[in-house]
C-alpha positions in Angstrom: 219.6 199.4 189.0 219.9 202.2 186.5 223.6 200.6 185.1 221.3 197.1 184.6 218.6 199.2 182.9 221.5 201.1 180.5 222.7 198.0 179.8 219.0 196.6 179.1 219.1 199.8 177.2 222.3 198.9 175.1 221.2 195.5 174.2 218.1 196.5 172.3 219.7 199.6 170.5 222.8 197.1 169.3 219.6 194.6 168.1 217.8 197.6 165.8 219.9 197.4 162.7 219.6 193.6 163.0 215.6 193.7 163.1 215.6 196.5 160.1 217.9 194.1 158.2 215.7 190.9 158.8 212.2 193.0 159.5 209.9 190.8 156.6 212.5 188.2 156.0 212.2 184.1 156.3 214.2 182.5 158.9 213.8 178.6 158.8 214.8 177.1 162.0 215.5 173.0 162.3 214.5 172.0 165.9 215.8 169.5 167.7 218.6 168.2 170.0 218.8 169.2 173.8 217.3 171.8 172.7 214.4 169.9 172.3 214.5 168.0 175.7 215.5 170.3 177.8 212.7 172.5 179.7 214.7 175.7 180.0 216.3 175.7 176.8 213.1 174.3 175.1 211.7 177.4 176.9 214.2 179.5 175.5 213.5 178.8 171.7 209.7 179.1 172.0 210.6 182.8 173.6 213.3 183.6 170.9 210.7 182.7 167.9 208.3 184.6 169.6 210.2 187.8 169.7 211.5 187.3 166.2 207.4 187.0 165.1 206.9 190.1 166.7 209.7 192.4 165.5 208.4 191.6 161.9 211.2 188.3 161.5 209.1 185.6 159.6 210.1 182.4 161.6 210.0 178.9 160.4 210.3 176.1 163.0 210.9 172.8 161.1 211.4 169.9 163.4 212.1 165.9 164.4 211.1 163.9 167.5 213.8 161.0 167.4 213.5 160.8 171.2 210.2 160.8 171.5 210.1 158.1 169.2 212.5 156.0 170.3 210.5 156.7 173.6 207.1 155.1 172.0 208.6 152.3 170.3 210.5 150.9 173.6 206.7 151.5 175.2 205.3 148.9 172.4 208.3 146.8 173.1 209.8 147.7 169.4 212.9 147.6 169.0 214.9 151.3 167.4 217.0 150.3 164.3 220.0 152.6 162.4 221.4 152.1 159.9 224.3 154.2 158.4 222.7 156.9 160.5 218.7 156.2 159.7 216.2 155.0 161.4 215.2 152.2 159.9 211.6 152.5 159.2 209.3 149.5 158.7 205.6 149.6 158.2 204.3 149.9 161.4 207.0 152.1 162.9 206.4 154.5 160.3 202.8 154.7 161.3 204.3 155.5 164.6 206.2 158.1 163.3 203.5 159.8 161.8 201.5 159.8 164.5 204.2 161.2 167.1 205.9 163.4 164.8 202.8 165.1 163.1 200.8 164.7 166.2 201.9 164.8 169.2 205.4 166.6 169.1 203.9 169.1 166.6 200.9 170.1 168.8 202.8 170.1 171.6 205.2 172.9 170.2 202.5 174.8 168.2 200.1 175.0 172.4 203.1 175.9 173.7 203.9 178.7 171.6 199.9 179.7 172.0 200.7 179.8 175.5 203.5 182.2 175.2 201.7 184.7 173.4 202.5 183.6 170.1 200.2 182.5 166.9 201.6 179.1 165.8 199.8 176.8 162.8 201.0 172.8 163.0 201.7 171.3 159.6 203.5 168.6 157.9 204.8 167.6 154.9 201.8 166.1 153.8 200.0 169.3 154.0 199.4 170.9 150.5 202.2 168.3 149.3 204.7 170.1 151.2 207.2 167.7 150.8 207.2 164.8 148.3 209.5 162.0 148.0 210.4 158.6 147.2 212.1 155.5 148.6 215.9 156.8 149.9 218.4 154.7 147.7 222.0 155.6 148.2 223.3 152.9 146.2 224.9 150.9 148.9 222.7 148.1 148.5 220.8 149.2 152.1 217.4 148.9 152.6 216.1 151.8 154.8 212.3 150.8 154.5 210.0 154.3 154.6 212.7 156.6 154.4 212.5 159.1 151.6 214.3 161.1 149.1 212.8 164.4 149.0 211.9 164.8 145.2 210.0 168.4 145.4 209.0 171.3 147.8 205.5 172.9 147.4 206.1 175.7 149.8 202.5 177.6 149.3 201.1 175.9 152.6 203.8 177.3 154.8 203.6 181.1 152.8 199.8 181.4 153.1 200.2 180.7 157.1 203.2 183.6 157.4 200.6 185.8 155.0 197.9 184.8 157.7 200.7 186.1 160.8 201.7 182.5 162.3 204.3 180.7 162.3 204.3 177.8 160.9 205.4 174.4 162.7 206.5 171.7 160.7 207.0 168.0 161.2 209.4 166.1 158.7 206.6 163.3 157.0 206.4 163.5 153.0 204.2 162.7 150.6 204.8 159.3 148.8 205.0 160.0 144.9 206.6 156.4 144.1 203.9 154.2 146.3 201.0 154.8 148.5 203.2 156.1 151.5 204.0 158.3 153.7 207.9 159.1 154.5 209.8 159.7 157.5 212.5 162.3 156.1 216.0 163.9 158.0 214.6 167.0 159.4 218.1 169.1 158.6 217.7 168.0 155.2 213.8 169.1 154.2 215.0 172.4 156.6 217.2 173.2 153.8 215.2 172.2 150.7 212.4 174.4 152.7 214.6 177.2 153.0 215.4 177.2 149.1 212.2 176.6 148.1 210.7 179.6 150.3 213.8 182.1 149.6 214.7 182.1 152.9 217.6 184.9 154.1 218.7 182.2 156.8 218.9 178.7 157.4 219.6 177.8 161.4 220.0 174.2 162.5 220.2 173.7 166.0 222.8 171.2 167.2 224.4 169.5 170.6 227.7 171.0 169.9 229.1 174.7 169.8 229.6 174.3 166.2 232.7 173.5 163.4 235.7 172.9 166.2 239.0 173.4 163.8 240.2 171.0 167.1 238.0 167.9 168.0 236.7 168.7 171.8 238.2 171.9 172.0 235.3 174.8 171.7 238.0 177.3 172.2 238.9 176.5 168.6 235.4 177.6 166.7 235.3 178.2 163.4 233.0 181.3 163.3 232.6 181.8 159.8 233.0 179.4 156.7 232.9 180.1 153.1 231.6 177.7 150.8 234.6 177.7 148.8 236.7 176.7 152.3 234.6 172.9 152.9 236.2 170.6 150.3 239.6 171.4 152.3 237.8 171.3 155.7 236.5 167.7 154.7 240.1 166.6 153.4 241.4 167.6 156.6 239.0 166.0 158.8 238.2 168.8 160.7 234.7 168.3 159.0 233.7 164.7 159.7 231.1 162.4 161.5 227.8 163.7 162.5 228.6 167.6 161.1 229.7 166.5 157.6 225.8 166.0 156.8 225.0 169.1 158.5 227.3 171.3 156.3 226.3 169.3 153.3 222.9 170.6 154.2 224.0 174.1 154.7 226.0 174.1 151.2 223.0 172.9 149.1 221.0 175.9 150.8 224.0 178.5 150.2 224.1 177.2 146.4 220.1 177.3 146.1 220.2 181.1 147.0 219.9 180.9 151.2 222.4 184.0 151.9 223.2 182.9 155.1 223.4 179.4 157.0 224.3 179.1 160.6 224.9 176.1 163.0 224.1 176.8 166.5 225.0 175.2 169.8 221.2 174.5 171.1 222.2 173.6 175.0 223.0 177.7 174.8 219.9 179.6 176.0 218.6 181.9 173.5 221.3 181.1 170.8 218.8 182.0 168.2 218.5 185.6 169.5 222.2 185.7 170.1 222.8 185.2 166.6 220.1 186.8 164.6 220.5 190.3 166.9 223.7 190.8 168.6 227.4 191.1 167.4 228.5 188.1 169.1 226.9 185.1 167.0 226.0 182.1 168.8 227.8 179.3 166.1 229.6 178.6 163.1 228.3 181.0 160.4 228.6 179.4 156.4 228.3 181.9 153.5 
């Protein structure tokens, strides 16, 4: 007992200079993966953003609900489109959208962090203009329906709720500024643009894998720590490819609008945000 209470003991003197180095800083967090399905681990991040409110660590929790929609759209008998990645969004299954993603999913996590002990507000990008965007046109002659571009970031919303002590919740949907619309936008990419727009010191995107592998299915060969400088090489070498390429594309724009510190973490690992943010281990792949 008294070695398990040293080593209690050891744990929260090695997280001090970690909460006097963050203590009043913004951490925006993109929820989402097993993370996100999982009752333990979903368990585990509501606990983690917790602690960080209470230490003084301003925590951001931006999130999706892909599952949850695909889940309402089999129970209407709609089919779930992609294309190049996106959900194609019609109409009537970005109504559904809306309604899951700012509703549902967003109260969900916002009661469940009042239930913890914590003081959560929901919002969405619609809220105060958070986010505003237009039709997404890559050029590649696609049609993605209500899928948008973000064009701005009005981040006063989500700074007077941090002012007020909560944390704010956010579900990806952005204001139409081209038509009389509502959006459904990638949650890793408004995490980012969020993170620039409100100074953040952090940027964490919560994945399904451990993180950059400089071997394809190997976790023993994590890349802990990238520079910027070091992706254009990664990316020619494919170690950088598939799903993660957008993820660090997302990271680099929020290194090169001022975020100091970008991190992808492997959400199936309880706690990863804590392990990161307060310990010497890290939890991820770390881009700076």
């Amino acid at each position: 007992m008294i070695n398990n209470n040293y080593e209690r003991a050891q744990t929260l003197i090695e997280a001090l200079p970690y909460i006097r180095k963050f203590a009043g800083k913004i951490v925006v967090i993109k929820y989402g993966g097993n993370a996100m399905i999982s009752p333990e681990l979903f368990g585990a991040v509501m606990d983690d953003i917790i602690l960080l409110q209470l230490v003084g660590i301003h925590a951001v929790l931006v999130h999706g609900g892909g599952p949850e929609i695909n889940d309402m759209l089999d129970r209407l008998g709609m089919e779930s489109r992609f294309i190049n990645g996106l959900r194609y969004t019609d109409k009537e299954t970005m109504s559904i959208a809306q309604s899951v993603l700012c509703g549902k999913v967003n109260k969900d996590l916002v009661s469940t962090i009042a239930r913890k002990g914590g003081c959560a507000i929901g919002l969405c990008g619609l809220d105060g203009k958070l986010f505003e965007a237009k039709r997404l046109d890559k050029g590649d002659g696609q049609d993605y329906g209500y899928v948008g571009d973000i064009t701005a970031v009005n981040p006063s919303v989500v700074l007077q709720a941090i002012d007020n002590g909560r944390i704010p919740v956010v579900a990806t949907v952005a204001y139409g500024v081209d038509y009389e619309t509502s959006y459904n936008v990638n949650a890793d990419t408004a995490a980012a643009r969020l993170a620039v727009a409100l100074g953040a010191e952090k940027l964490i995107l919560l994945t399904n894998t451990r993180g950059v592998l400089r071997v394809r299915g190997d976790e023993s060969t994590l890349i802990k720590d990238i520079e910027s400088g070091e992706i254009p090489d990664l990316v020619a070498n494919n170690i950088i490819a598939g799903g993660m390429l957008p993820k660090i594309e997302c990271c680099a724009d929020a290194i090169a609008g001022g975020v100091n510190r970008t991190h992808i973490l492997d959400g199936r690992i309880p706690h990863s945000i804590l392990i990161e943010m307060l310990t010497n281990e890290g939890a991820g792949t770390m881009i700076h």
